[in-house]
C-alpha positions as CSV (number, residue, x, y, z in Angstrom):
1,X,-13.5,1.8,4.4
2,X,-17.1,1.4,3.1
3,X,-18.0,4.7,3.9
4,X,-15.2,6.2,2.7
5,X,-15.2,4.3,-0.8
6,X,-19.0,5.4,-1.2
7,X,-17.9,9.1,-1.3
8,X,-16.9,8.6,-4.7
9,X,-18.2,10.6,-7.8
10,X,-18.6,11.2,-11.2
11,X,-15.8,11.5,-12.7
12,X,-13.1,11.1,-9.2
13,X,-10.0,9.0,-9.0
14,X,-9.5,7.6,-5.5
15,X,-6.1,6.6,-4.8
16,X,-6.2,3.9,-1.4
17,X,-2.7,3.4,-0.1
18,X,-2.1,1.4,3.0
19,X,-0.4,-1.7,4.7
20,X,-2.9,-4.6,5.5
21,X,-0.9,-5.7,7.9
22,X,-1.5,-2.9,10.1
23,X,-5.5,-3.0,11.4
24,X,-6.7,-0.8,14.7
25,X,-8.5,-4.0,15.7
26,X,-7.3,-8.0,15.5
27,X,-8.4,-9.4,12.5
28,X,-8.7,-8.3,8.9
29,X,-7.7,-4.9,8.3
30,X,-10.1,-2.5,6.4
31,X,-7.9,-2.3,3.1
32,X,-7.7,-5.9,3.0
33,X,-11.4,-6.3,3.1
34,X,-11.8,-3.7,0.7
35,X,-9.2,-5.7,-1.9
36,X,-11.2,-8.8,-1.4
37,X,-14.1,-7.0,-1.9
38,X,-13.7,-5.1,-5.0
39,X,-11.2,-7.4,-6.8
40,X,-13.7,-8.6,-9.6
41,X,-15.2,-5.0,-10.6
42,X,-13.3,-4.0,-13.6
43,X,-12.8,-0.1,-12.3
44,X,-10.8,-1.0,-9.6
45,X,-7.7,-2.3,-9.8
46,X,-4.6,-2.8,-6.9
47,X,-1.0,-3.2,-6.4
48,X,0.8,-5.0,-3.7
49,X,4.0,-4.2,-3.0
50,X,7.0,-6.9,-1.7
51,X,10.2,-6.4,0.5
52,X,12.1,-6.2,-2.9
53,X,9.9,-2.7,-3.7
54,X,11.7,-0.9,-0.5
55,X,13.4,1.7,-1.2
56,X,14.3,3.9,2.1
57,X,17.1,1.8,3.2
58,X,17.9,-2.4,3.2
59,X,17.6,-2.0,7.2
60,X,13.7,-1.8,6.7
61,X,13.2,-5.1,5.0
62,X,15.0,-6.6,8.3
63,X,12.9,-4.8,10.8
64,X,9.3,-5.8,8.7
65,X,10.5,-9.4,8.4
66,X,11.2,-9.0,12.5
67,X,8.0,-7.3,13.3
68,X,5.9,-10.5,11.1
69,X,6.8,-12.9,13.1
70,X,5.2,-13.1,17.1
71,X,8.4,-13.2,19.5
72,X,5.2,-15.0,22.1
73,X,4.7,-17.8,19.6
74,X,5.9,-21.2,20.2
């Protein structure tokens, strides 16, 4: 993520979009680094996005809320 936010310049718009909750490695992904980051420099700004904001169909809502919670936990 740092190396791609340091491409910016003069005068570019970079639009990030992305779900924190998927990472390549455990831990904190990227993006959500990145929010924490940058979220007291006034240039930058984000939005988050809820269940409510789905759109596709009420089915995916149902499946997210399945795939948050570990079926190994006790």
């Amino acid at each position: 993520m740092k190396s791609f936010l340091t491409r910016i310049g003069t005068n570019t718009k970079m639009i990030v979009m992305g779900d924190i909750n998927q990472a390549d490695r455990k831990g904190i992904s990227g993006l959500a680094d990145a929010m924490t980051r940058l979220v007291d420099l006034k240039e930058t700004g984000h939005i988050e996005f809820t269940y409510k904001d789905i759109v596709r169909h009420s089915i995916i809502g149902k499946i997210l809320a399945k795939y948050e919670h570990d079926p190994n936990e006790k």
